[in-house]
C-alpha positions in Angstrom: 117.8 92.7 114.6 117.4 94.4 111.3 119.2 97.6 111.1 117.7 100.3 109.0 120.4 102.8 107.1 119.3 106.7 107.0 117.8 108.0 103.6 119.6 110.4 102.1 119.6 111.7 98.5 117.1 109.3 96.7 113.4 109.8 96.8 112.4 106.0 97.2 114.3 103.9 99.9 113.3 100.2 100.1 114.8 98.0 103.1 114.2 94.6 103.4 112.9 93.2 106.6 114.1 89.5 106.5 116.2 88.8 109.4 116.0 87.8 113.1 112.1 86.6 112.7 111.3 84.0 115.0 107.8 82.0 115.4 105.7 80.4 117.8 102.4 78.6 118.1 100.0 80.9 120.0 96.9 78.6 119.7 94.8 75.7 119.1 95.8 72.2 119.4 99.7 72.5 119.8 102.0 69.4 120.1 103.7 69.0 123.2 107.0 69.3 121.8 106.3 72.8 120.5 104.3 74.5 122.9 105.6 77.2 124.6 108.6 77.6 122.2 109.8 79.9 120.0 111.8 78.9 116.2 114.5 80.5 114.1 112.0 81.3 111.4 113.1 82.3 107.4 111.2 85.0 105.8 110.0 84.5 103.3 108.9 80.7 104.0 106.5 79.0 105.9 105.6 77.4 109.4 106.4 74.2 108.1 109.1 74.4 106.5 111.0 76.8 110.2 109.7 74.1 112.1 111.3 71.0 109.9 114.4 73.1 109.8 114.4 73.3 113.5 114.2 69.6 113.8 110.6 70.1 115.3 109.1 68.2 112.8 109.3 64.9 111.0 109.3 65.4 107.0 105.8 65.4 106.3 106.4 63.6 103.0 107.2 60.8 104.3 105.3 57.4 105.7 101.9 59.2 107.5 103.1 62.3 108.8 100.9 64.2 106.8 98.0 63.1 109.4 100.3 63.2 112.3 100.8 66.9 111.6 97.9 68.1 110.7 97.5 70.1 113.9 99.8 72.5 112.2 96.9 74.2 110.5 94.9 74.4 113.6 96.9 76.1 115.2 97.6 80.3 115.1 101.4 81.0 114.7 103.1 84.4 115.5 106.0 85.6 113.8 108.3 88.1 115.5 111.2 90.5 114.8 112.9 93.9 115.8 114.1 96.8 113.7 116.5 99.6 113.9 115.0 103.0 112.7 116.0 106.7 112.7 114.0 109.6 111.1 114.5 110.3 107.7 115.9 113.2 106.0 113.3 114.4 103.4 110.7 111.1 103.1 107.0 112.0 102.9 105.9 108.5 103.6 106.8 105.2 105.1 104.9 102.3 104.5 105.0 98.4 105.2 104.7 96.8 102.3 104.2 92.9 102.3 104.0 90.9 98.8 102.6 87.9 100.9 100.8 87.0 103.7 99.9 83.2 103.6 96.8 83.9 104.8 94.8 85.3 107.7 97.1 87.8 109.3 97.1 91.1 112.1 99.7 92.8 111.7 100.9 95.0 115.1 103.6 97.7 115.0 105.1 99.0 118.4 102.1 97.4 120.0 99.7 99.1 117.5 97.3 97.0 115.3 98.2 98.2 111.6 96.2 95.8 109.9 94.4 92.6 109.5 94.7 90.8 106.0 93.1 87.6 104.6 94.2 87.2 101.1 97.6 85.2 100.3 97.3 86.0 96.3 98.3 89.8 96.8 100.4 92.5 97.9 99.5 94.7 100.7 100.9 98.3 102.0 100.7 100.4 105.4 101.4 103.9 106.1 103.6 103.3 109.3 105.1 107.0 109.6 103.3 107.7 112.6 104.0 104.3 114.3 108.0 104.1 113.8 110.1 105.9 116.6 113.4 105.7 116.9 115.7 103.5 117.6 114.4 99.7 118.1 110.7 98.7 116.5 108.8 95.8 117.6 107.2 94.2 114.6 104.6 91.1 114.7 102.5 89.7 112.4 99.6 87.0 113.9 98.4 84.4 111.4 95.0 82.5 112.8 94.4 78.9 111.6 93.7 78.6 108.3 91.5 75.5 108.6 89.5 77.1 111.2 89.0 80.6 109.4 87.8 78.3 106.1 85.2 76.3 108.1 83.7 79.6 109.9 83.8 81.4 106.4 82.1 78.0 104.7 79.1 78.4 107.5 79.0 82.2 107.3 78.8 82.3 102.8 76.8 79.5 102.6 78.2 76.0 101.5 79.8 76.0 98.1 80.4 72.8 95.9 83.5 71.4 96.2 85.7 68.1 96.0 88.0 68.7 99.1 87.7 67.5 102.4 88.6 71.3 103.3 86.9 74.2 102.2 89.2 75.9 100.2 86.8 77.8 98.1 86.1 80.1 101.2 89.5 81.3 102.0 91.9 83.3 99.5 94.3 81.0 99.5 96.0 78.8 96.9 93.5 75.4 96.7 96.6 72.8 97.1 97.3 74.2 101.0 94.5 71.8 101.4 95.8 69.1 99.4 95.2 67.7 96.1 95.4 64.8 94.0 99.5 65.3 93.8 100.1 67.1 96.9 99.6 66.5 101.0 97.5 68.5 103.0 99.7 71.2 104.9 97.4 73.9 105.3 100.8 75.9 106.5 100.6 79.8 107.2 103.5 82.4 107.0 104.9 85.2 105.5 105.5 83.8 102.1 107.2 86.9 99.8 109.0 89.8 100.9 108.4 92.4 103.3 109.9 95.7 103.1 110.2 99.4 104.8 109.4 101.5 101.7 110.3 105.0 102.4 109.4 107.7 99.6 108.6 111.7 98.8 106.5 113.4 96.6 104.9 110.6 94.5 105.6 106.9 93.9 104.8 105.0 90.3 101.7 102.6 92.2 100.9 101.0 88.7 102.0 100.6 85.4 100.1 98.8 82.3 101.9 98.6 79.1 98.9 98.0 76.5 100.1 97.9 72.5 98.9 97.3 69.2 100.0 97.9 65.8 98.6 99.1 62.3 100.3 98.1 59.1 100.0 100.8 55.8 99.2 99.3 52.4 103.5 99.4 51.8 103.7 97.2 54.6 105.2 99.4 57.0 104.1 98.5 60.3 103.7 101.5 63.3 103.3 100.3 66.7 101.2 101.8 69.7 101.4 101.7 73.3 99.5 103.2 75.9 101.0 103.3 79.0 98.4 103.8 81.6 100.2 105.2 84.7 98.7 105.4 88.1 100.4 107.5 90.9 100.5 107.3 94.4 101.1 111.0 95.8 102.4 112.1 99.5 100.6 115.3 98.4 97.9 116.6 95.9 99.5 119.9 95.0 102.2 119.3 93.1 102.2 118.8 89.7 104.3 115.8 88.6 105.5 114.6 84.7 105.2 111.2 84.1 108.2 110.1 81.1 108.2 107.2 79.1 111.1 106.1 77.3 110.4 103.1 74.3 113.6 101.5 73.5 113.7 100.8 69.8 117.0 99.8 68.0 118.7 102.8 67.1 116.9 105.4 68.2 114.3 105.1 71.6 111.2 106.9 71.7 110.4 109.8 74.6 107.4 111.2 75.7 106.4 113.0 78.5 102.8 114.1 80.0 101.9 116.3 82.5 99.6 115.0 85.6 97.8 117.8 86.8 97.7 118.7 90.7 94.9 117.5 92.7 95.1 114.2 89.7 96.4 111.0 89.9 96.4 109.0 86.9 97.3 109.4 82.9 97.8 107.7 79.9 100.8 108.1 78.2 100.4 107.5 74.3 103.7 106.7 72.3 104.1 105.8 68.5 107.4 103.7 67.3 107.3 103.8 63.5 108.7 101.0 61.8 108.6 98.5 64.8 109.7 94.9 64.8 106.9 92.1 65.4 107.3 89.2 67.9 106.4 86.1 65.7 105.4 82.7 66.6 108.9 80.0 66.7 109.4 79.2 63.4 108.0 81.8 61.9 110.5 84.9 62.6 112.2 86.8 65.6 110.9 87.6 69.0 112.2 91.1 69.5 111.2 92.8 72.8 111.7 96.8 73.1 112.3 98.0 76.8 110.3 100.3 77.9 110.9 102.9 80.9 108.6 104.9 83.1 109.8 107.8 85.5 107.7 110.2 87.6 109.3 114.0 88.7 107.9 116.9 89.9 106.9 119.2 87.3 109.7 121.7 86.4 112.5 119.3 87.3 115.3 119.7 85.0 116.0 117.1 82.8 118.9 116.2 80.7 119.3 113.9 77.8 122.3 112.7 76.2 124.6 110.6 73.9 123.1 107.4 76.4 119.4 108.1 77.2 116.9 110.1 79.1 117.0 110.5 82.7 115.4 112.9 85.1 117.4 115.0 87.6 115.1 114.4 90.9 113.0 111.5 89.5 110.5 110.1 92.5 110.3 106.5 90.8 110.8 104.8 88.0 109.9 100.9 86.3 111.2 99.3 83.2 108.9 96.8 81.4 110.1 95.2 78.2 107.6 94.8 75.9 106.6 93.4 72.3 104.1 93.8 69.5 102.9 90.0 68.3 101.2 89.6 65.1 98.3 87.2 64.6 96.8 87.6 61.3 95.8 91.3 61.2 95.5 91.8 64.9 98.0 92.2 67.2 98.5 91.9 71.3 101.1 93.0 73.5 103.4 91.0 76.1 105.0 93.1 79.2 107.2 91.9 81.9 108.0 95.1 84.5 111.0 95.2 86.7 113.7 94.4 83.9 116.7 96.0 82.6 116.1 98.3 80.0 118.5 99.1 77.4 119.5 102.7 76.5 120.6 105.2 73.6 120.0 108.2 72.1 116.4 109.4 72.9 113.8 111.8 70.2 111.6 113.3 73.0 108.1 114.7 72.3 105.5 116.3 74.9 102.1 116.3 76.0 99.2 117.6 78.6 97.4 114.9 80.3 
């Protein structure tokens, strides 16, 4: 059992929900040595890999065990686990949020179908506040065979050409399940990335996009240009929120803020670093990346800015994406990675109105 801590002071709580899963074969053409029983199961991972682990399976690599278990993928699996939950103090929303669900999946909460999924190459999230109670939650997540959903899918699209003996061009899921030229045919199903209890108030940051250029003056002096396009995900639609963005450049980091109306969602957030470093091509020059951070607060938070950065007083989320301005001839592009460390120091803040 997984036992979730109260929320307290912060306005976004995540909580992994990794441990005690089990798994078990619910249908199709089950091996006698399975059916009927339930597997320590690893989350995130695959069937495959809880039953080989459980010594349920030979290694499919080797000799021809890819045939003799290829009943695995005719099969629906269920995986199973319980949570501990008490209200929260102050969160507007709590959501189930799953980065992957390998492929064709219901998910039930407390005996409640939340949702039904069939796409492995994306994230998915459920408002769950009305489901959770207190104390212990039931949560179970169904996958249906994936060779099975393929071949109705193939019939109900229409054939498609392709050069496996599966369909794998009617199912969103990642071609080599199905096998390939270097791989064997598993066709497995599971909960393959995280899954989380996010709890939150106010707003949450639901996307950011980092998109730069540059422009270089006739003295060579080169200004770079980001647009941050920020989109929010709100508990409510009254409150007016300022999105921040900090740019860190050597020295002396860039701040601006902007002002998302009530009732709005979305803005673009527009800041200028004068003088900025390009990422060259190896050999050619450095690679310099400048961090950049995004917060979200409600509008007439205080905030306070000192010898080490910018930081809000009751932020409601916040991302850091380094990114870089690359020069190719007289254009320019812009590489982002979010979710890193950004570096910090003493901030020249400007404002603006969405």
């Amino acid at each position: 059992m997984t036992t979730l801590s109260t929320l307290s002071a912060p306005a976004l709580v995540r909580r992994g929900l990794h441990d005690g899963w089990t798994v078990r074969a619910v249908g199709g053409p089950v091996a006698g040595g399975v059916d009927g029983r339930s597997y320590p199961a690893t989350v995130p991972g695959s069937v495959h890999t809880d039953l080989l682990a459980a010594g349920a399976i030979p290694d499919p690599y080797l000799d021809d065990n890819e045939a003799l278990l290829k009943w695995i993928g005719l099969c629906d699996w269920e995986y199973r686990t319980t949570f501990a939950w008490s209200p929260d103090d102050g969160a507007d929303r709590h959501e189930l949020v799953f980065d992957g669900l390998d492929t064709v999946a219901t998910v039930v909460l407390n005996g409640t179908e939340v949702a039904r999924t069939a796409n492995m190459h994306r994230t998915y999230r459920f408002e769950v506040g009305a489901l959770l109670r207190e104390g212990s939650n039931d949560l179970v997540v169904r996958f249906a065979s994936p060779v099975r959903y393929a071949d109705a899918q193939s019939l109900a699209l229409g054939y498609r050409p392709q050069v496996n003996k599966h369909p794998f061009n009617a199912i969103r899921k990642m071609a080599c399940s199905f096998g390939w030229d270097w791989g064997i045919d598993t066709a497995s199903s599971g909960i393959w990335r995280p899954v989380r209890l996010e709890s939150w108030r106010t707003a949450r940051l639901a996307s950011v996009r980092p998109v730069a250029s540059v422009s270089t003056a006739s003295d060579g002096a080169t200004t770079g240009h980001l647009d941050v396009h920020v989109v929010l995900d709100r508990a409510t639609s009254e409150a007016g929120l300022v999105v921040t963005v900090t740019v860190g450049a050597p020295g002396e980091p860039t701040t601006v803020s902007a002002t998302v109306p009530a009732g709005t969602s979305d803005v673009v957030v527009p800041v200028d670093v004068t003088d900025v470093a390009l990422w060259w091509p190896r050999g050619y020059g450095e690679q310099p990346l400048y961090d950049v951070r995004v917060e979200v607060a409600p509008e007439g938070a205080r905030r306070s800015t000192g010898g080490r950065g910018a930081s809000a007083s009751a932020p409601c989320g916040s991302t850091r994406c380094p990114t870089s301005w690359a020069r190719r001839s007289r254009s320019s592009s812009t590489t982002s990675r979010c979710g890193s460390r950004a570096r910090t120091g003493s901030p020249t803040t400007r404002s603006r109105t969405a």
